[in-house]
C-alpha positions as CSV (number, residue, x, y, z in Angstrom):
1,X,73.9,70.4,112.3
2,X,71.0,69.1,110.0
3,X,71.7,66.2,107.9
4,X,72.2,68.7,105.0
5,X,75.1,70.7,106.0
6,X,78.4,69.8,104.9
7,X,80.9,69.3,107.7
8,X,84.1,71.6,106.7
9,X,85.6,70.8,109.9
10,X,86.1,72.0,114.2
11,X,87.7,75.4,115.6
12,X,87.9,75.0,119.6
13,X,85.9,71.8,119.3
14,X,83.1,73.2,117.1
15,X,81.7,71.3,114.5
16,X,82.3,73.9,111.5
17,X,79.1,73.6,108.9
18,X,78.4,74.8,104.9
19,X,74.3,74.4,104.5
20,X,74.3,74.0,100.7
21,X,72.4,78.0,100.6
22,X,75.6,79.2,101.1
23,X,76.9,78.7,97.6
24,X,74.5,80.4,96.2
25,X,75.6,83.7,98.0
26,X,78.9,82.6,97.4
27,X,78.0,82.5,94.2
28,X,76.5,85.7,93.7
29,X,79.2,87.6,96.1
30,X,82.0,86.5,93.9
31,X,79.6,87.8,90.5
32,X,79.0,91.0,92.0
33,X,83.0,92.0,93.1
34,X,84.4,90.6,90.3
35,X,82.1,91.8,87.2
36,X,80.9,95.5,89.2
37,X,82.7,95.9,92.4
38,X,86.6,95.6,91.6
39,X,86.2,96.7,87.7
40,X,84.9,100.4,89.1
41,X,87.0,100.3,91.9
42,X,90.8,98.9,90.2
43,X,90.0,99.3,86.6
44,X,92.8,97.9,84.1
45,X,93.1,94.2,85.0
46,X,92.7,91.3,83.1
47,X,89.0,89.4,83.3
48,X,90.4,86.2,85.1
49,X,92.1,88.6,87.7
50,X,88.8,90.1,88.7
51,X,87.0,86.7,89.3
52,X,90.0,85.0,90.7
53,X,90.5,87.9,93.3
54,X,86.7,87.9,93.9
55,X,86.9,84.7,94.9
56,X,88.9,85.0,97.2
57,X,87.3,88.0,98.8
58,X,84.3,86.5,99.3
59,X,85.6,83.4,101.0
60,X,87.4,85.7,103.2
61,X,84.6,87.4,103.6
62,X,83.0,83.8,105.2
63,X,86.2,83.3,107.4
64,X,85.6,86.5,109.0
65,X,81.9,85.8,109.8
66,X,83.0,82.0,111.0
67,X,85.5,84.6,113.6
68,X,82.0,86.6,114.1
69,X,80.5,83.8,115.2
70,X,83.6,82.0,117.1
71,X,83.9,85.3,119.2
72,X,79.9,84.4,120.3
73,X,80.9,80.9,120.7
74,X,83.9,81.8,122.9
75,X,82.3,84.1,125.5
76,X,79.3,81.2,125.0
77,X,81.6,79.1,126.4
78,X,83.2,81.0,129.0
79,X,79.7,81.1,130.4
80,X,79.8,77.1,130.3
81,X,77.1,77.3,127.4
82,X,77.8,74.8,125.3
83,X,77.8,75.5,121.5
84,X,76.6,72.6,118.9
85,X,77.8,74.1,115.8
86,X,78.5,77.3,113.5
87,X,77.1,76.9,110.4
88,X,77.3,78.9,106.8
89,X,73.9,79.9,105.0
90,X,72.8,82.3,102.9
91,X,72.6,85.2,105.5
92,X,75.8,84.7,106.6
93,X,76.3,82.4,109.6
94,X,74.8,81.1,113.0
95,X,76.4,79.3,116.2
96,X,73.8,77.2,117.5
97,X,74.3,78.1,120.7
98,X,72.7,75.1,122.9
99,X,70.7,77.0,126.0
100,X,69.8,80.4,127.1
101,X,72.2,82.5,128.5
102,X,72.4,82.0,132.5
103,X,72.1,85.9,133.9
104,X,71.7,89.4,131.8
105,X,75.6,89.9,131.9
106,X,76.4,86.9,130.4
107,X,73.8,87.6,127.2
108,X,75.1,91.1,126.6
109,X,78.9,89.6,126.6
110,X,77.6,87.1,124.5
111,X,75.8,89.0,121.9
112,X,78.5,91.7,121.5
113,X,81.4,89.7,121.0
114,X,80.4,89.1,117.6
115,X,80.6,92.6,116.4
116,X,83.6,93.7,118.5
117,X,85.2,90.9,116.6
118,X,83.7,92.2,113.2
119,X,84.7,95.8,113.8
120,X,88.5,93.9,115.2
121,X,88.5,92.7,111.8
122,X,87.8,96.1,110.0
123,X,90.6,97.4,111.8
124,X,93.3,95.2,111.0
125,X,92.1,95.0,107.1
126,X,92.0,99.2,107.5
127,X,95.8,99.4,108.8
128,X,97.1,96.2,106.5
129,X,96.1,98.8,103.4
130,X,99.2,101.4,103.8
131,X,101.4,98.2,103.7
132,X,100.2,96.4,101.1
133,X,99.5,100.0,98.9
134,X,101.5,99.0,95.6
135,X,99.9,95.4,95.7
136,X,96.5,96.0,93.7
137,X,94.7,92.4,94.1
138,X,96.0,92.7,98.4
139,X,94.8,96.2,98.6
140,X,91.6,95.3,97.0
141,X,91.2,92.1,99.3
142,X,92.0,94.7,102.1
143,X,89.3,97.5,101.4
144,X,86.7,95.9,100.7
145,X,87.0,93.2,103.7
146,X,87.3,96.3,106.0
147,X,84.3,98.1,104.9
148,X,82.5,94.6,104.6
149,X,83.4,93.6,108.8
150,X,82.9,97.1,109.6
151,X,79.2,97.0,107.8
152,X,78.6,93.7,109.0
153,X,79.2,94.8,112.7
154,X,77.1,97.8,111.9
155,X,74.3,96.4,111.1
156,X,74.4,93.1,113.6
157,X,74.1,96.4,116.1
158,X,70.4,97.3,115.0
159,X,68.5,96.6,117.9
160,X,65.9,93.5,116.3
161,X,65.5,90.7,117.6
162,X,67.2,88.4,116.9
163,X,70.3,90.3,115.5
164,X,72.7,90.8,118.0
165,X,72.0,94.0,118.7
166,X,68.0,93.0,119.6
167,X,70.2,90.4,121.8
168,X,72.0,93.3,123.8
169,X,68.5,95.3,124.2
170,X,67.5,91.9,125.9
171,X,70.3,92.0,127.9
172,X,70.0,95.2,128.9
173,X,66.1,95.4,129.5
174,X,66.5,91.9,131.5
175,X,68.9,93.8,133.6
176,X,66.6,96.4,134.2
177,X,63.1,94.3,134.8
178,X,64.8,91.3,135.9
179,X,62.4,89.6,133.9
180,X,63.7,87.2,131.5
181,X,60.2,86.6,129.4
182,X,59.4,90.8,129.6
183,X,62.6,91.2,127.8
184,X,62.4,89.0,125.2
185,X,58.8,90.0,124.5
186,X,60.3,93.8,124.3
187,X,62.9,92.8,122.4
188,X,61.2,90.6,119.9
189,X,58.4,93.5,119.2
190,X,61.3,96.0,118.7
191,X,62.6,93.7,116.4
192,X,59.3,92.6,114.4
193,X,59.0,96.5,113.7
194,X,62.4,96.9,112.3
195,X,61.7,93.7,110.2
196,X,58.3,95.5,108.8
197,X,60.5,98.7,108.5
198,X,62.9,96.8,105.9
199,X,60.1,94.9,104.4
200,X,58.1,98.5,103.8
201,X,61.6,100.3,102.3
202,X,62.3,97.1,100.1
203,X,59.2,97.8,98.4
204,X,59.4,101.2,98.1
205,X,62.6,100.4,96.4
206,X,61.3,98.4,94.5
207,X,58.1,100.8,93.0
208,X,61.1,103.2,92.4
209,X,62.9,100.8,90.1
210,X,65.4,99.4,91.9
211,X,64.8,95.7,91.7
212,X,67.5,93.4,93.2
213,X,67.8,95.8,96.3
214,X,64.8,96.0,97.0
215,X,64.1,92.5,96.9
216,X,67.0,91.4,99.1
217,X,66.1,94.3,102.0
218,X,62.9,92.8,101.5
219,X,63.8,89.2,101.8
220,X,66.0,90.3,104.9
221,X,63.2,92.0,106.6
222,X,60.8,88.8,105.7
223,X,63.5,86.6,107.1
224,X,64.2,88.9,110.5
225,X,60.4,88.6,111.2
226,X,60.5,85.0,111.1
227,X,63.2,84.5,113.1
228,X,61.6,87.4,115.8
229,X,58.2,85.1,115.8
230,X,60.3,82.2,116.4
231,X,61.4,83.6,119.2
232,X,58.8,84.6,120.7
233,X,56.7,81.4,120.3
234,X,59.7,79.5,122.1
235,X,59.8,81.8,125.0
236,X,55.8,81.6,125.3
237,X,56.2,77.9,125.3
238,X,58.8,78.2,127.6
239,X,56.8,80.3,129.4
240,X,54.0,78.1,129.9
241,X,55.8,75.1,130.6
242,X,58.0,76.8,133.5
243,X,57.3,75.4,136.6
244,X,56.1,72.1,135.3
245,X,57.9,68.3,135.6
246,X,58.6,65.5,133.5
247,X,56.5,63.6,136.0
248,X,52.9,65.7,134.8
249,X,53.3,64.9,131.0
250,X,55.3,61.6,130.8
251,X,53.4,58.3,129.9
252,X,53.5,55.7,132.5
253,X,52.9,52.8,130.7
254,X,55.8,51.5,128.1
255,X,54.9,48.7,125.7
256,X,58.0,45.6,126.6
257,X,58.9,43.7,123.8
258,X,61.2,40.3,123.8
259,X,64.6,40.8,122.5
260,X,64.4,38.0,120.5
261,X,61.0,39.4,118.9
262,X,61.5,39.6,115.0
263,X,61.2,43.3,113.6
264,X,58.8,42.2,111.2
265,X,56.5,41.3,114.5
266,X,57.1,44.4,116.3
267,X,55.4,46.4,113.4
268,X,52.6,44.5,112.9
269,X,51.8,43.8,116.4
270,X,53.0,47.5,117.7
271,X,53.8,50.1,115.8
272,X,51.8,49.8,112.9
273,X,48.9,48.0,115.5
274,X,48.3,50.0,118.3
275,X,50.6,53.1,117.2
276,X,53.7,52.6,119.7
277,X,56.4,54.9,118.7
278,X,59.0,53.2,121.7
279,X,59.3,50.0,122.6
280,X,61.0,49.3,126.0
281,X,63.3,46.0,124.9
282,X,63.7,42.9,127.5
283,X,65.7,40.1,128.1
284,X,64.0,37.9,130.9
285,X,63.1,40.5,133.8
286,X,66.3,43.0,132.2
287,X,65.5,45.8,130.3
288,X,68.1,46.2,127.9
289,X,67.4,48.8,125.3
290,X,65.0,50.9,123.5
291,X,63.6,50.5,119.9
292,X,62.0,53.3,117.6
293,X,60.9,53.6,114.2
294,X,63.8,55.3,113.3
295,X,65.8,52.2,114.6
296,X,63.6,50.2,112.4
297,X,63.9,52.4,109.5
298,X,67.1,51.0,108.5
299,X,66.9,48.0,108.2
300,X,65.5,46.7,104.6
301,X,62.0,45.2,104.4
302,X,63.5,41.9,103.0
303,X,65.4,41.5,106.6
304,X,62.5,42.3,109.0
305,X,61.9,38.4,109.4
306,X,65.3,37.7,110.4
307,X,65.9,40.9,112.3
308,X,65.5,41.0,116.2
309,X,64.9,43.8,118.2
310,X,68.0,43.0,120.4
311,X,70.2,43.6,117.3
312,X,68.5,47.0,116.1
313,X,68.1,48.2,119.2
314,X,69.7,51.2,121.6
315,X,71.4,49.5,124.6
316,X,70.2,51.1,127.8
317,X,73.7,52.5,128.4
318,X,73.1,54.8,125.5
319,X,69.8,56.1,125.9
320,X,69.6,59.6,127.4
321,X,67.1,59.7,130.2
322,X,65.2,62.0,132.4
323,X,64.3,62.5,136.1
324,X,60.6,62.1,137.0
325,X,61.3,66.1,138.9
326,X,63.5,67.4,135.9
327,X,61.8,70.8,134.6
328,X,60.3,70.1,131.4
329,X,61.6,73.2,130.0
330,X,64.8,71.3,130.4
331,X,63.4,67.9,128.8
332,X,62.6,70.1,125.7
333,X,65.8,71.4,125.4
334,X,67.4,68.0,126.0
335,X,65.3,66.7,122.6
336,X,66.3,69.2,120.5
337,X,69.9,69.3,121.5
338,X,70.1,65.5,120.8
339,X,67.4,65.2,118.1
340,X,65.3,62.9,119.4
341,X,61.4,62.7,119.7
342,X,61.6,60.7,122.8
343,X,63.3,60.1,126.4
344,X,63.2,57.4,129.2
345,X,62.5,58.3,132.2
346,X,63.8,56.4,135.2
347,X,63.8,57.0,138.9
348,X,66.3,55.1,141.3
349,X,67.6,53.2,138.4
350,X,64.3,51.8,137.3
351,X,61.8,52.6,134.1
352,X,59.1,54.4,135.2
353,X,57.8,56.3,132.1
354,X,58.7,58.0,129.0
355,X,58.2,61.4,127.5
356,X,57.5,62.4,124.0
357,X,57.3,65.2,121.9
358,X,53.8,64.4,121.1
359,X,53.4,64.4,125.2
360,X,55.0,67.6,125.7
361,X,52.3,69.1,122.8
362,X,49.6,67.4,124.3
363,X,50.5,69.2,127.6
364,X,51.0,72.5,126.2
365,X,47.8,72.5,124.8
366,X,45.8,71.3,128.2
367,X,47.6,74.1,129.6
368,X,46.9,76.7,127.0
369,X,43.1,75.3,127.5
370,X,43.5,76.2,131.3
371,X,44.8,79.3,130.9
């Protein structure tokens, strides 16, 4: 999760996410049922009984996506994918789903276990509404969260990338080329014209008058074509780092420091001297730890004198490290799932290097240049 989300707690062992967006469309949601929704549909109820109960429709309504998304997570993990997080935004939610999915099978599963559950949902809501018939505010709860999971599992169906029904057209076209990069490239062009599409009708909505829907199909579409380029780009990185090591775009030099060094020393002499972004800590002939900016970031200015590296530092039986053969593919995927800008690299228990994300860019580009 980014440092803005609010933790709201784990399902499974999932770390359960609000990004602050969300209650804005929270917001709205519970505007729209309560003052024009639930007023048509059960007319006669007091004021305070339409916002109370469309409150609690819409965060029912963010319960079922969280099961949307846990139904991904669970076939994720099935597949021994792991899953970082599920987090709420203003579209609805997103399990951040840690690599790509192993074969075609295991995508397809993936992608439409969120919409089975949707559609699951839709159901029970439908066949709760005969028993709950003489309870208004429970009836109303009822309808409108089964046509709501039923919509939602409609429209995650469109085939664009990277909805989850572009992610079964993937599956299905991976299946058929066996081609992993021709899919996505397939699916993500599907999907960048049924982005346009929604972009094109939003406006046309718009010129006719109808304001607020046609800017939120438009703002959809907008936000589906990012997320389709996205993709895209990461699979053409991907593409052009495949088949590459650690050992091609690491540095082989590391700047060593003295643990005892004073903080205040380190920056003039290193970081802010020669540019260093890691220093490779030592005491005698031991290396000990690892030392960033980051590292140094926290510690107030006034303490940089009386602050040694050894006590700021990241003992070497914490640092994350890569093999000099490891695919980079899978050293870029190893940053991003642990947020970091930079790894060790050792081979047979000793130091040899250390990649960057400023390395891995640097490579990218001389291949792009040899391409």
């Amino acid at each position: 999760m980014s440092k803005h989300t609010i933790s709201i707690g784990r399902i499974l062992g999932i770390p359960i996410g609000v990004d602050p967006s969300w209650f804005l469309i929270f917001a709205l949601l519970t505007w729209m049922l309560a003052a024009s929704y639930f007023p048509v549909e059960f007319a006669g109820w007091p004021t305070a009984q339409y916002w109370v109960v469309g409150a609690i429709t819409s965060l029912l309504l963010f319960g079922s996506v969280i099961l949307h998304e846990l139904g991904h997570s669970v076939v994720a993990l099935r597949y021994k994918i792991p899953v970082k997080s599920i987090t709420l935004f203003v579209f609805g939610g997103v399990a951040q789903i840690e690599a790509e999915p192993p074969s075609a099978a295991s995508e397809f599963w993936i992608a439409i276990a969120g919409p089975v559950v949707s559609f699951g949902l839709a159901g029970v809501f439908a066949l709760l509404q005969p028993l709950v018939g003489r309870a208004g505010p429970v009836l109303a709860i009822c309808r409108y969260l089964a046509y709501i999971n039923g919509t939602l599992g409609l429209f995650n169906l469109v085939p664009g990338f990277p909805l989850d029904g572009g992610r079964v057209l993937r599956a299905v076209v991976w299946g058929l080329t066996k081609s992993l990069r021709r899919a996505t490239l397939i699916a993500g062009t599907v999907g960048r014209v049924i982005a346009f599409s929604m972009i094109l009708i939003g406006v046309w909505f718009i010129l006719a008058g109808n304001l607020a829907n046609g800017i939120w199909i438009a703002f959809i579409g907008w936000f589906l074509d990012s997320a389709a380029v996205s993709q895209l780009q990461a699979q053409r990185v991907q593409g052009l780092l495949s088949g590459h090591r650690v050992a091609q775009a690491m540095r082989g030099s590391c700047v060593t420091v003295p643990s005892d060094s004073s903080v205040q020393s380190l920056v003039d002499q290193h970081i802010l001297g020669t540019g260093q972004r890691c220093l490779v800590v030592q005491r005698g002939q031991e290396t000990v730890g690892l030392l960033t900016p980051h590292n140094i970031h926290s510690i107030p200015k006034d303490q940089w004198l009386t602050t040694t590296a050894a006590q700021i530092m990241i003992p070497m039986d914490r640092v994350r490290h890569l093999q000099p053969s490891a695919p980079l593919t899978s050293a870029m995927q190893a940053m991003d799932r642990d947020g970091v800008n930079q790894l060790p690299v050792f081979d047979d228990g000793r130091m040899v290097g250390i990649l960057s994300r400023e390395d891995l860019i640097t490579y990218l580009r001389t291949i792009e240049e040899l391409s």
